[in-house]
N, CA, C and O of each residue as an XYZ file, in Angstrom:
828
protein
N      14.555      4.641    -50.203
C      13.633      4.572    -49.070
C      12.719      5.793    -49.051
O      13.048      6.964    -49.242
N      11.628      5.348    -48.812
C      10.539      6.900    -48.568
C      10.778      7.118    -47.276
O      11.218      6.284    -46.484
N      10.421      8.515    -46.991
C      10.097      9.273    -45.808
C       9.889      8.507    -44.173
O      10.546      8.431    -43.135
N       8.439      7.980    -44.736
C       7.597      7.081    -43.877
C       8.932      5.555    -43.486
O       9.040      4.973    -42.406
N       9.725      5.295    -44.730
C      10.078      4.137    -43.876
C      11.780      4.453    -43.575
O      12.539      3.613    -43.090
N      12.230      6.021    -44.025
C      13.335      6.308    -43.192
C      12.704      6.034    -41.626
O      13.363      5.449    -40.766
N      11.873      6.344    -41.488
C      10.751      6.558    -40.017
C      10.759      5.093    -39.503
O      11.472      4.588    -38.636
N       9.947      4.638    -40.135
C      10.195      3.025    -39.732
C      11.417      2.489    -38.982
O      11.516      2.015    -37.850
N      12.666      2.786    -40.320
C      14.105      2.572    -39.687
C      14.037      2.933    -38.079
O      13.982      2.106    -37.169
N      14.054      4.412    -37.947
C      14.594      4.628    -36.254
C      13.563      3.501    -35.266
O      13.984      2.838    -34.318
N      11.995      3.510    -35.836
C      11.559      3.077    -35.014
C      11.829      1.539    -34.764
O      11.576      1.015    -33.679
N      12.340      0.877    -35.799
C      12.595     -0.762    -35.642
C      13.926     -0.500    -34.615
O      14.413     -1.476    -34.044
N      14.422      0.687    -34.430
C      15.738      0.546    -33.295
C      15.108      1.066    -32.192
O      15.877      1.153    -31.234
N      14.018      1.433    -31.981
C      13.746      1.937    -30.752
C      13.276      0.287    -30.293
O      13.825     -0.439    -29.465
N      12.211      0.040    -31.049
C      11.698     -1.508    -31.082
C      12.898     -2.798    -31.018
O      12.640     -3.884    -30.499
N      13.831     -2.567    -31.450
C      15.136     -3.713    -31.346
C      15.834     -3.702    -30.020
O      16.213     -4.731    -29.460
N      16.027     -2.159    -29.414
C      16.596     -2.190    -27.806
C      15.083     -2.593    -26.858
O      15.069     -3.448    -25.973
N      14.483     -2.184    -27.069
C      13.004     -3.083    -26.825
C      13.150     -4.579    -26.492
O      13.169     -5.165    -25.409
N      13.216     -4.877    -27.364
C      12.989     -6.477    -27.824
C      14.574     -6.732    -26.549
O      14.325     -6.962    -25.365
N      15.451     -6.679    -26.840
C      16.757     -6.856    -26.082
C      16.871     -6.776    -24.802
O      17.621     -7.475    -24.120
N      15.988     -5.752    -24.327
C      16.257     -5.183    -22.663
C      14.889     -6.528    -22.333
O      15.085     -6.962    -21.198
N      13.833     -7.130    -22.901
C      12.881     -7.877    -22.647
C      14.165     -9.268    -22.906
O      14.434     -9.865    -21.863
N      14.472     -9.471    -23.432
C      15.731    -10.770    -23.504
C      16.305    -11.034    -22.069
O      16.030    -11.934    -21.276
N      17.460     -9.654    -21.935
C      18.411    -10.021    -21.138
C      17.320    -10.058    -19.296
O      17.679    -10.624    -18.263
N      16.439     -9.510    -19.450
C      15.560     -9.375    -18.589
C      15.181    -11.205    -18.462
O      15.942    -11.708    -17.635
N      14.530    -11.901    -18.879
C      13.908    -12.454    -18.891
C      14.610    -13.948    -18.964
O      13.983    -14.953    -18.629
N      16.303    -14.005    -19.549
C      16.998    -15.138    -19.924
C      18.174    -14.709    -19.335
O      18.820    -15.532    -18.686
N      18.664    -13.309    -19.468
C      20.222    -13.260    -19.211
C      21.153    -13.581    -20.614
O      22.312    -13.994    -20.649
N      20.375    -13.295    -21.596
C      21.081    -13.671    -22.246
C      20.817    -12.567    -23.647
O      19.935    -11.765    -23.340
N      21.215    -12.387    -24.723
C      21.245    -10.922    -25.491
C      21.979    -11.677    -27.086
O      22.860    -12.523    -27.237
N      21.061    -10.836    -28.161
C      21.982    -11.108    -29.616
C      23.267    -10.446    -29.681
O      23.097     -9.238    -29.852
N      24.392    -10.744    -29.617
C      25.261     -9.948    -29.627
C      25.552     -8.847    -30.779
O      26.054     -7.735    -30.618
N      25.096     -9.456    -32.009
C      24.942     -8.249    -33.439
C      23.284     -7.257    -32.870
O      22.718     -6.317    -33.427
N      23.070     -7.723    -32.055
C      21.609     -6.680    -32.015
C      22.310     -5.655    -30.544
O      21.753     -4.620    -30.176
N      23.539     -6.187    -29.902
C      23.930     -4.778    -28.929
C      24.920     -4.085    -29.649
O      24.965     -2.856    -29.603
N      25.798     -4.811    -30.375
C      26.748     -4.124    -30.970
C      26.272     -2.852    -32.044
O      26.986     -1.900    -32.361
N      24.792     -3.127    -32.533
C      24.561     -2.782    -33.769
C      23.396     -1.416    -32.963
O      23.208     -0.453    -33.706
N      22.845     -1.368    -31.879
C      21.925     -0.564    -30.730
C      23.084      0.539    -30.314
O      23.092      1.752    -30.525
N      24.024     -0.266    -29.675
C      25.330      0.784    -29.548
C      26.444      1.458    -30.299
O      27.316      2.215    -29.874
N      26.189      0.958    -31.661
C      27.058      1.670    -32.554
C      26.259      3.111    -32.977
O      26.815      4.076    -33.502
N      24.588      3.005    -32.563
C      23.751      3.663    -33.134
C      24.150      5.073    -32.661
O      24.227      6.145    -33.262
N      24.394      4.691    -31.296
C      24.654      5.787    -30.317
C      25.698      6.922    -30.833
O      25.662      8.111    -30.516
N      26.650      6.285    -31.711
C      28.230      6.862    -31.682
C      28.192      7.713    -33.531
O      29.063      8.403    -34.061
N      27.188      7.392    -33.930
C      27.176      7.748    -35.677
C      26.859      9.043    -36.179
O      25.636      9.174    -36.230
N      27.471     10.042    -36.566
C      27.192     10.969    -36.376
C      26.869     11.697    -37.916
O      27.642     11.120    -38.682
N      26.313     12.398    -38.464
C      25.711     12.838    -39.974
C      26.073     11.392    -41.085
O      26.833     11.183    -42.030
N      25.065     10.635    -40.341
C      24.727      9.248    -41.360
C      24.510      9.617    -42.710
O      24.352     10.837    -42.747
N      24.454      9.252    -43.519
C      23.991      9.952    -45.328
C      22.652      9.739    -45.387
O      21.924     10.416    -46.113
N      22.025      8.345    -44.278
C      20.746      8.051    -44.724
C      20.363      7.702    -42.956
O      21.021      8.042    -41.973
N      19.066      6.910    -43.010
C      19.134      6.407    -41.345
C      19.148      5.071    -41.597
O      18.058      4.570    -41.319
N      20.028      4.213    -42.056
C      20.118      3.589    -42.012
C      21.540      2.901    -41.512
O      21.796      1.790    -41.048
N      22.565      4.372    -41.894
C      23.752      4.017    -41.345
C      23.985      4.120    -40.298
O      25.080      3.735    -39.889
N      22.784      4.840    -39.200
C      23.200      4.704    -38.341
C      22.903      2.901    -37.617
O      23.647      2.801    -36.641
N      22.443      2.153    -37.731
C      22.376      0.861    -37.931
C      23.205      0.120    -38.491
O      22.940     -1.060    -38.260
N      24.378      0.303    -39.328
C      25.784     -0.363    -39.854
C      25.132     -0.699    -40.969
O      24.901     -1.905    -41.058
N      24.672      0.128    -42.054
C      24.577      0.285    -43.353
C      23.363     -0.900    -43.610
O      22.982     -0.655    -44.754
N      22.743     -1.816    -43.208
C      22.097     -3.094    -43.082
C      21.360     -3.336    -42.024
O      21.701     -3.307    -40.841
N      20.016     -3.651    -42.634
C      18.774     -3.516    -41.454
C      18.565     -5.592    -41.335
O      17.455     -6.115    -41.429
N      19.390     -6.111    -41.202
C      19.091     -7.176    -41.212
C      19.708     -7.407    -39.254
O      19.503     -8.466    -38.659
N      20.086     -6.770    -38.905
C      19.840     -6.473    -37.279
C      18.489     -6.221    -36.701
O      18.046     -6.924    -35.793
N      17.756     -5.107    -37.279
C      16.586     -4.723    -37.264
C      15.464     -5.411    -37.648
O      14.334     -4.959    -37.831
N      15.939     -6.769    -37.778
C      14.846     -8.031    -38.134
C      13.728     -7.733    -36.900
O      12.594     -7.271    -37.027
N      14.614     -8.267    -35.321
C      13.611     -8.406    -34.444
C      12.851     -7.439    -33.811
O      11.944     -7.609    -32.996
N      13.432     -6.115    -34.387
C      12.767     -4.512    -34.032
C      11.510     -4.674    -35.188
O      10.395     -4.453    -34.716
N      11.534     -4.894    -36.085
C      10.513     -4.701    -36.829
C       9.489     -5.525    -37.089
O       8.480     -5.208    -37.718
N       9.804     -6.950    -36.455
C       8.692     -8.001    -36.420
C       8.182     -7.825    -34.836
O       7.412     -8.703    -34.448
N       8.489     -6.918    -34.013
C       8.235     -6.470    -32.676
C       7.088     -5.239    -32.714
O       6.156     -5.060    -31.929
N       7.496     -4.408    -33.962
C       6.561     -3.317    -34.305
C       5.541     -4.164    -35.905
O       4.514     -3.661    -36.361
N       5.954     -4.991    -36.253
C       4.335     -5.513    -36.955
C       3.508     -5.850    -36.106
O       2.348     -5.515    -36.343
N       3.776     -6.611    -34.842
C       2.767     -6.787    -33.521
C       2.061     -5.991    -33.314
O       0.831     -5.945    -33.335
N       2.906     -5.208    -33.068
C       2.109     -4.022    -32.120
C       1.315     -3.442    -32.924
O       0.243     -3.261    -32.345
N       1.291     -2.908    -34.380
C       0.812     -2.505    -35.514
C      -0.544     -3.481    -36.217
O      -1.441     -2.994    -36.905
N      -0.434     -4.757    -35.893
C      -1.230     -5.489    -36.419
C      -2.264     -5.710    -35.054
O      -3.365     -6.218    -35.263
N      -2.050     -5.490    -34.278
C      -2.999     -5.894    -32.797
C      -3.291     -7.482    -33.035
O      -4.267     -8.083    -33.483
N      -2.359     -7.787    -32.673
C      -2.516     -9.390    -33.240
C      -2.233     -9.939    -31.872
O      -1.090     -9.633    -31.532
N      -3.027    -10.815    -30.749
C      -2.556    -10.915    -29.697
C      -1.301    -12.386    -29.836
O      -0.461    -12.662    -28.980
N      -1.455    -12.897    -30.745
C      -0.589    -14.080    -31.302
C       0.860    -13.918    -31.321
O       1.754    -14.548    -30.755
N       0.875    -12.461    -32.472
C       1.924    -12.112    -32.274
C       2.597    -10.301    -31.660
O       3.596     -9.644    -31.955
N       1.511    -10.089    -30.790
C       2.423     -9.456    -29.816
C       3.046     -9.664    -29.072
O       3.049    -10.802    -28.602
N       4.139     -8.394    -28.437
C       4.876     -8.857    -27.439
C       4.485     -7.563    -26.681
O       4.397     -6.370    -26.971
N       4.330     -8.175    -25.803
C       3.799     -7.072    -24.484
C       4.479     -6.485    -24.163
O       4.408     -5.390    -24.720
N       5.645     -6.600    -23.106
C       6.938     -6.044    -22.607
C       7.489     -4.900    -24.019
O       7.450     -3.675    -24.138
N       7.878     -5.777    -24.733
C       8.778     -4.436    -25.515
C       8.058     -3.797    -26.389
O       8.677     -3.275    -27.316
N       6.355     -3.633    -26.345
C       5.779     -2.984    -26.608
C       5.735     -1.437    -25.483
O       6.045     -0.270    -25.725
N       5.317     -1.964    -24.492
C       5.716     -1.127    -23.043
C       6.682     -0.195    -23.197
O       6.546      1.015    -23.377
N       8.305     -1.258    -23.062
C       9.464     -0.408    -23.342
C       9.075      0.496    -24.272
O       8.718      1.667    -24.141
N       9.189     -0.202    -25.238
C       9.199      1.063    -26.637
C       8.317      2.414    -26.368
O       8.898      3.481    -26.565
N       7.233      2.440    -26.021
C       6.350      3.696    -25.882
C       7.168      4.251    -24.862
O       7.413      5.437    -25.081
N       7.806      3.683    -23.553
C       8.180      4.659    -22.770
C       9.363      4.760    -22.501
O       9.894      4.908    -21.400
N       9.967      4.654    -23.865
C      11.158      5.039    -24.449
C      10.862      6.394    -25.710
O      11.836      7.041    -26.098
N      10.024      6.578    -26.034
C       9.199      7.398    -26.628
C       8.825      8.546    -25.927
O       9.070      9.674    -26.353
N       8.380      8.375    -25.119
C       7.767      9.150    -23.696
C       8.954      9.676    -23.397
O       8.913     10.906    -23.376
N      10.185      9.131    -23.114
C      11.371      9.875    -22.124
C      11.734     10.181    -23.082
O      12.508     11.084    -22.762
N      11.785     10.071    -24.660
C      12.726     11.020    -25.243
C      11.919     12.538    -25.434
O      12.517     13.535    -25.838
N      10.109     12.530    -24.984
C       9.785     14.093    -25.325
C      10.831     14.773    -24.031
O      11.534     15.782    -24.075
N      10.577     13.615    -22.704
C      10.671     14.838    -21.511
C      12.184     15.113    -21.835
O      11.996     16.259    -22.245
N      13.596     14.933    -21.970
C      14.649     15.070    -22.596
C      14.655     15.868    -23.337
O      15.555     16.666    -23.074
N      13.796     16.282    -24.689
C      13.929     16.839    -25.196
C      13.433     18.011    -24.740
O      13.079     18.553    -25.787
N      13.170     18.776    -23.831
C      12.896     19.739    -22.925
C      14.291     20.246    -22.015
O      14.555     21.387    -21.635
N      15.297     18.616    -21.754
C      16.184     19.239    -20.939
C      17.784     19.755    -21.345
O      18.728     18.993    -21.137
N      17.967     20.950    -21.869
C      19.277     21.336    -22.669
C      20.625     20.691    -21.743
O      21.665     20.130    -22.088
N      20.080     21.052    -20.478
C      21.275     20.738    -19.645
C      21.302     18.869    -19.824
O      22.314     18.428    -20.369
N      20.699     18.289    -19.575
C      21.117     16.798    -19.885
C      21.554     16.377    -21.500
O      22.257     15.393    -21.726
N      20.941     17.423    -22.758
C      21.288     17.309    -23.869
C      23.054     17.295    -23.616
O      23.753     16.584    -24.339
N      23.453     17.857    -22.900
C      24.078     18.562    -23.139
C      25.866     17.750    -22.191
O      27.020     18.145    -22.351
N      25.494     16.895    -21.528
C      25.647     16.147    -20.477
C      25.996     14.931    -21.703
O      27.124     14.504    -21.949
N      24.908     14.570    -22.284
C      24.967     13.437    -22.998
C      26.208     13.963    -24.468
O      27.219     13.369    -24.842
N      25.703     15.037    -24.906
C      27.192     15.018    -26.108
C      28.738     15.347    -25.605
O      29.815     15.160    -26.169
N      28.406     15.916    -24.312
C      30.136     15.601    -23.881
C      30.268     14.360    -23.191
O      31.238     14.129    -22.470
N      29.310     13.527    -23.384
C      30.139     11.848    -22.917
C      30.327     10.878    -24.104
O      31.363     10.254    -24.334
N      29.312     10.839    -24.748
C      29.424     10.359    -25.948
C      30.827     10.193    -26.809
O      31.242      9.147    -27.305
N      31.563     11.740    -26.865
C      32.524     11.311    -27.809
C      33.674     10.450    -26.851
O      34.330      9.541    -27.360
N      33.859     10.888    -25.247
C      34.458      9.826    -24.393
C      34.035      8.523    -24.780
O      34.984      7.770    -24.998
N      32.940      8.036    -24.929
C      32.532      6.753    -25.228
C      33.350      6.482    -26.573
O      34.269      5.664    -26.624
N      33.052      7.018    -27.328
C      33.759      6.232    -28.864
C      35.728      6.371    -28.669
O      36.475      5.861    -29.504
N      35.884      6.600    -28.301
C      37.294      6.654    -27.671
C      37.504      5.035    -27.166
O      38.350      4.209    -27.508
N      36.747      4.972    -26.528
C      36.554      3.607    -25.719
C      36.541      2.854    -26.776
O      37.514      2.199    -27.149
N      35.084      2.899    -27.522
C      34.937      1.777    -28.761
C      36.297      1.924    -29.523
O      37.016      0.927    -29.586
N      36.698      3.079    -30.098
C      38.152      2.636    -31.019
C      39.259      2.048    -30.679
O      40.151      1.615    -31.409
N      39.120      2.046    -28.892
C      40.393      0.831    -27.988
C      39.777     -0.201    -27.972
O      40.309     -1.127    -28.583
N      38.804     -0.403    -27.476
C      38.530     -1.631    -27.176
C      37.438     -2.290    -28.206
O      37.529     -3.507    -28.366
N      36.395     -1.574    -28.931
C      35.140     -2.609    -29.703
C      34.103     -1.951    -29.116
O      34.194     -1.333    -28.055
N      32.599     -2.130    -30.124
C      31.639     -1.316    -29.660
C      31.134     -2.167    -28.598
O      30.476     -1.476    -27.820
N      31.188     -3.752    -28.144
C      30.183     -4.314    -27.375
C      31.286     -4.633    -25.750
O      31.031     -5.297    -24.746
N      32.341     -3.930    -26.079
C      33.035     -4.375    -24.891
C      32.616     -3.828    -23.758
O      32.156     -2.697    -23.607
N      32.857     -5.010    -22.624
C      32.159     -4.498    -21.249
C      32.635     -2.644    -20.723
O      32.087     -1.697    -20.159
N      33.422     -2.836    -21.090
C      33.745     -1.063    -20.370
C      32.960     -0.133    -20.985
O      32.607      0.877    -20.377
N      32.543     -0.412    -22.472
C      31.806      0.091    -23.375
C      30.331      0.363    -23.103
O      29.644      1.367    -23.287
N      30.037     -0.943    -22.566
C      28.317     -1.439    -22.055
C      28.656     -0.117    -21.061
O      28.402      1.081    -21.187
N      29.439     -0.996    -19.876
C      29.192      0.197    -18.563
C      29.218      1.798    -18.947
O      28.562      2.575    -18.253
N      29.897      2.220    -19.935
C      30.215      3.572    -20.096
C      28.392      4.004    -20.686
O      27.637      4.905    -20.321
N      28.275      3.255    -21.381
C      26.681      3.621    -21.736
C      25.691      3.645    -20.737
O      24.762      4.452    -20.727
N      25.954      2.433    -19.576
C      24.771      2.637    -18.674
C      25.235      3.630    -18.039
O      24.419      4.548    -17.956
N      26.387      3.853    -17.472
C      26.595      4.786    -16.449
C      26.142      6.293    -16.839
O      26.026      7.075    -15.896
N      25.850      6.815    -18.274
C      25.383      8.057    -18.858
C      24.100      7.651    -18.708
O      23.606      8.288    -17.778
N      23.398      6.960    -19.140
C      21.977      6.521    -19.020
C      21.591      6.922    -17.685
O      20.782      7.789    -17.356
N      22.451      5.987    -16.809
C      22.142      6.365    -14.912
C      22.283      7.617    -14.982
O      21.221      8.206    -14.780
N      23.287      8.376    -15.217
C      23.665      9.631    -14.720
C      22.694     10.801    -15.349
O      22.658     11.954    -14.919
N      21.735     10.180    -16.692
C      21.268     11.364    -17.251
C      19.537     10.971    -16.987
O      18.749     11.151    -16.058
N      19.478     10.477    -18.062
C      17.978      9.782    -18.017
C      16.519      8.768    -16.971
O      15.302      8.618    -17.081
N      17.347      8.417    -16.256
C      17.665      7.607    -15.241
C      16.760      8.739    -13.603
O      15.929      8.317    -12.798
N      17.210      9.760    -13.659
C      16.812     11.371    -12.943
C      15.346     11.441    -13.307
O      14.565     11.818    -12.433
N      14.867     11.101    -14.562
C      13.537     11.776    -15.119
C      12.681     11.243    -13.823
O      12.933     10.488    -12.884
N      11.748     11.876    -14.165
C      10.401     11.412    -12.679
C       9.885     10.070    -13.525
O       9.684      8.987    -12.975
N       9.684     10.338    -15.085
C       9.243      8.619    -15.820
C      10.516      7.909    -15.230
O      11.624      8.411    -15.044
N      10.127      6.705    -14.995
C      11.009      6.160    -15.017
C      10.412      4.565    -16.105
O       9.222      4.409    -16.380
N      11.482      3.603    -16.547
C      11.167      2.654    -17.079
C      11.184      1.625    -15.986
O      12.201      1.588    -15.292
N      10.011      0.610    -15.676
C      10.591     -0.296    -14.851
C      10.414     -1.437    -16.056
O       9.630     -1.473    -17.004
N      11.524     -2.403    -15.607
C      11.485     -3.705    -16.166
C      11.327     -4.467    -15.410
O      11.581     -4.531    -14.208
N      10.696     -5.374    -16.399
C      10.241     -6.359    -15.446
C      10.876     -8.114    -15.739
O      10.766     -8.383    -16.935
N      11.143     -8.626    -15.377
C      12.024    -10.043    -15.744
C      12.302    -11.017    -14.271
O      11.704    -11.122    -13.200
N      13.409    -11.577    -14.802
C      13.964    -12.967    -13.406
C      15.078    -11.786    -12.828
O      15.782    -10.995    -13.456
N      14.937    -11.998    -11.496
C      15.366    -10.580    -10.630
C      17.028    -11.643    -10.639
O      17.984    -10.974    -11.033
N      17.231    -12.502    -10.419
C      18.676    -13.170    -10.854
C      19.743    -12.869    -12.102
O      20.958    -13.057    -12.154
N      18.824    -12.334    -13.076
C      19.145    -11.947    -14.253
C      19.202    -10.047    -14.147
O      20.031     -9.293    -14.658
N      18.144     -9.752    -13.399
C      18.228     -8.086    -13.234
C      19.323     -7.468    -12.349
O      19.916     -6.392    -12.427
N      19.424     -8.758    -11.258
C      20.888     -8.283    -10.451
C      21.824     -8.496    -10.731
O      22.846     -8.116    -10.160
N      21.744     -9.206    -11.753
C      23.591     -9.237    -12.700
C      24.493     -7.870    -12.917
O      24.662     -7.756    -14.131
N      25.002     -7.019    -12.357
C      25.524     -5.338    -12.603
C      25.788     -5.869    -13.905
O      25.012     -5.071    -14.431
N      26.242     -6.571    -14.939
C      26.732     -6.810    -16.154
C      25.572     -6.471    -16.885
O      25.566     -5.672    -17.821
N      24.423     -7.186    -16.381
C      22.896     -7.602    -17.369
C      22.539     -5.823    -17.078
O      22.110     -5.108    -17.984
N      22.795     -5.334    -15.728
C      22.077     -3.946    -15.758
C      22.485     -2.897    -16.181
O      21.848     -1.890    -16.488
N      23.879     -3.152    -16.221
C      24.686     -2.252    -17.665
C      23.892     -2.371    -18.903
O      23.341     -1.422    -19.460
N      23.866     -3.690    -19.326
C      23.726     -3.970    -20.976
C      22.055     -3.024    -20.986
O      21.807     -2.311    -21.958
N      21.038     -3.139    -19.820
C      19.544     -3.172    -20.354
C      19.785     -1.747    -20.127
O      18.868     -1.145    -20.685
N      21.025     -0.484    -19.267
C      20.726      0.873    -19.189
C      21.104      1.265    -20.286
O      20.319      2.128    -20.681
N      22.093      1.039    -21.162
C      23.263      0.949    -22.704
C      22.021      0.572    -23.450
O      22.052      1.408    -24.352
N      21.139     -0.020    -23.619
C      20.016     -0.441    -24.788
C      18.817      0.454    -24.449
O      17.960      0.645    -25.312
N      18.737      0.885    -23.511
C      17.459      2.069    -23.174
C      18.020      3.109    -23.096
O      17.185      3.990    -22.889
N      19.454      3.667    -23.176
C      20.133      4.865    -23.685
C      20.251      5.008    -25.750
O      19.969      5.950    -26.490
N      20.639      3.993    -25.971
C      20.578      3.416    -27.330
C      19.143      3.769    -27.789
O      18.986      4.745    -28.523
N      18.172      3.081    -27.424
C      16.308      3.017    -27.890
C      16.435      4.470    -27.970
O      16.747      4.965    -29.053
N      16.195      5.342    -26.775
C      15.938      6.704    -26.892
C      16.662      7.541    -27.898
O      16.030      8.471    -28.400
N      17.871      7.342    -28.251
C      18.785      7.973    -29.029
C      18.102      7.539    -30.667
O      18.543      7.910    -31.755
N      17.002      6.718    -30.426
C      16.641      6.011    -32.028
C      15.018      6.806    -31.945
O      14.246      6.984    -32.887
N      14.851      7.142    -30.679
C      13.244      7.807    -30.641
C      13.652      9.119    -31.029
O      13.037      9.609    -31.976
N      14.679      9.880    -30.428
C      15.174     10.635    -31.324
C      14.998     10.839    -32.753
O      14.356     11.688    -33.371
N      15.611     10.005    -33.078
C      16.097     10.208    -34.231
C      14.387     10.285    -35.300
O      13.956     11.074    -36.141
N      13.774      8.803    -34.562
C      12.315      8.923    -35.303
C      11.842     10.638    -35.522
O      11.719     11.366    -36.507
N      11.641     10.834    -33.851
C      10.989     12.509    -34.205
C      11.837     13.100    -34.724
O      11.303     14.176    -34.992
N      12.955     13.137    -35.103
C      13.620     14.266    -35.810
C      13.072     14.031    -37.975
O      12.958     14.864    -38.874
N      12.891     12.481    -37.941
C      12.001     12.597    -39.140
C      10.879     12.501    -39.304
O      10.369     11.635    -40.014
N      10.190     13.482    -38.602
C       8.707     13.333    -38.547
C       8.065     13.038    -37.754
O       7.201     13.833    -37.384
N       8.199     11.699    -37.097
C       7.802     10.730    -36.368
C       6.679     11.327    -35.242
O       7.014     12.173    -34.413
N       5.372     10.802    -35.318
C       4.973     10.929    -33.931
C       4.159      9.967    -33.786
O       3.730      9.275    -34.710
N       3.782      9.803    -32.176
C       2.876      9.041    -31.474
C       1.611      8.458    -32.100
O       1.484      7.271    -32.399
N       0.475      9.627    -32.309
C      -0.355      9.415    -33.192
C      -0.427      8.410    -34.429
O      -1.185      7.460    -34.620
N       0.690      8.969    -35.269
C       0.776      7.641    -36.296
C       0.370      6.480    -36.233
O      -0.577      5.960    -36.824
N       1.476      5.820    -35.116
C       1.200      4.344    -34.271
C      -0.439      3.953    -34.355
O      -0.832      2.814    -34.605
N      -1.273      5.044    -34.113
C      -2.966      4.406    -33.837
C      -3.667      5.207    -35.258
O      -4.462      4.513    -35.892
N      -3.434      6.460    -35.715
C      -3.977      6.719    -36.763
C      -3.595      6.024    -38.746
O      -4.267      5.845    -39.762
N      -2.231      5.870    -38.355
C      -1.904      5.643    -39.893
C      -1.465      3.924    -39.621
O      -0.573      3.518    -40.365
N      -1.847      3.252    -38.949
C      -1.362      1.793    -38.713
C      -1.184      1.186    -40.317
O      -0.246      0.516    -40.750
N      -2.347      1.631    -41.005
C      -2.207      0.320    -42.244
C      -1.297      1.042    -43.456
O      -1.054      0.409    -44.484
N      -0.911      2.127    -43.302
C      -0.147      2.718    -44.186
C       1.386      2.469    -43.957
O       2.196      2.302    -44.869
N       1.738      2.467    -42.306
C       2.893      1.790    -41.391
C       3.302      0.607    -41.950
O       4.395      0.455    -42.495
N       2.211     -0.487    -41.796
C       2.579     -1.322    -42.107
C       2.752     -2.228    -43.758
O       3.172     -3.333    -44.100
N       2.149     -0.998    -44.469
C       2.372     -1.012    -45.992
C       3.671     -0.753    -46.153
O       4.391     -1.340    -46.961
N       4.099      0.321    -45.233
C       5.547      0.457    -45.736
C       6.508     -0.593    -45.373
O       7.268     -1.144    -46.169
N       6.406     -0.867    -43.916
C       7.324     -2.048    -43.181
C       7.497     -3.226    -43.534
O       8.567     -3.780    -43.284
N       6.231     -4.033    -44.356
C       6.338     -4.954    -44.905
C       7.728     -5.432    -45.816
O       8.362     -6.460    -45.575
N       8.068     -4.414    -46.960
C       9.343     -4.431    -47.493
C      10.740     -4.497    -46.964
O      11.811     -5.098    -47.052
N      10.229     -3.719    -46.482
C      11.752     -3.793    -44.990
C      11.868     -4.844    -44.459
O      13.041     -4.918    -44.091
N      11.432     -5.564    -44.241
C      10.918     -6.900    -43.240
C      11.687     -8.070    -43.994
O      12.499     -8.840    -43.481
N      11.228     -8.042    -45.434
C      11.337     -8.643    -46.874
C      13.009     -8.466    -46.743
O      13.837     -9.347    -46.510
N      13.169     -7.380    -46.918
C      14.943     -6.875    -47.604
C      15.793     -7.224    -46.632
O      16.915     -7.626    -46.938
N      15.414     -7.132    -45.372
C      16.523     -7.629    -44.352
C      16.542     -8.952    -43.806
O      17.428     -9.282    -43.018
C-alpha cells in the first residue's frame, strides 16, 4: 500500500461509521460486520499496517469507500449527503480533541475497560455498544461542535440505536485520528481529489 492509500484506509473508516450512524438513523437497522469491524477499530493497538486496525481486510470498508468516491467525484447521483456531513464533522471534532489532553486522556483509561468487555462478551455485544457510547457521551459529546443527526426520531429514541450511532461516532473519530496521524488533511479532500481517487479506485477493486 502507498502512503496516500494507507490514508485512504482510515478515511474509508471514518466514511464507514458515517455511512452506519446515516443507516441506523434512518431504518433502525445496521451491517453487523460494519459495527463489529468500526468497534474493533477502537480496541487495536500498534497495528503493523492500517489496515489491521480494520481486521486485516478492507472488504468491510466497501461502503466507507464507495461513500468517499461520492463525495470525491461530486457526482450528485452518487452522493450521499448525510454521511458526507457526518464524516467532515467527525473530522472537525477530532482537531478540537486533539487540543484536549485531559479527555485524551479520559478516553485511554476507558478503552482498555472496554476490551475486557469484548474478551467476555464479543466486540458487537450490547454492553459493548453501551460502553462505547457512554465514553463518547462522557467525552466528546461536551465539545461545543456538536454532531446532530438527523433520521426517523422512532429509530433515534431507541437508547439501543443511540448507543450503537454514539459507539460509531466514537469509532469514526478514532479513524480521523488515525487519518491525521498519516498525513491526512482537510485540504486534500478539495485540492488533490483526482489523485485520491486514483488511489481509491484499487482499493475499491481488492475488497
Amino acid at each position: 500500500m502507498s502512503p496516500t492509500q494507507e490514508q485512504l484506509t482510515a478515511l474509508g473508516g471514518v466514511f464507514l461509521a458515517a455511512v452506519l450512524v446515516d443507516k441506523i438513523a434512518k431504518t433502525g437497522q445496521t451491517s453487523e460486520a460494519g459495527l463489529t469491524c468500526m468497534l474493533g477499530s477502537l480496541l487495536i493497538r500498534d497495528p503493523k499496517d492500517t489496515l489491521e486496525v480494520y481486521g486485516g481486510d478492507d472488504i468491510n470498508l466497501r461502503e466507507g469507500y464507495r461513500a468517499l468516491i461520492g463525495a470525491l467525484e461530486r457526482d450528485p447521483s452518487t452522493l450521499q449527503r448525510e454521511p458526507l456531513r457526518y464524516a467532515l464533522a467527525m473530522l472537525g471534532l477530532e482537531r478540537q480533541l486533539a487540543k484536549r489532553g485531559d479527555m485524551l486522556e479520559v478516553i485511554g483509561k476507558r478503552l482498555p475497560q472496554i476490551q475486557s468487555q469484548v474478551e467476555h462478551f464479543g466486540p458487537a455485544h450490547e454492553n459493548v455498544i453501551a460502553a462505547c457510547g457512554a465514553l463518547y457521551q462522557d467525552t466528546l459529546s461536551t465539545l461545543r461542535q456538536r454532531i446532530q443527526v438527523h433520521g426517523d426520531m422512532r429509530n433515534l429514541q431507541q437508547p439501543s440505536n443511540a448507543s450503537k450511532i454514539r459507539a460509531l461516532l466514537l469509532a469514526g473519530i478514532r479513524s480521523a485520528r488515525l487519518w491525521r496521524q498519516l498525513g491526512g488533511h482537510r485540504w486534500q479532500l478539495v485540492v488533490s481529489r483526482r489523485k485520491l481517487l486514483k488511489e481509491l479506485y484499487p482499493l475499491m477493486r481488492s475488497s
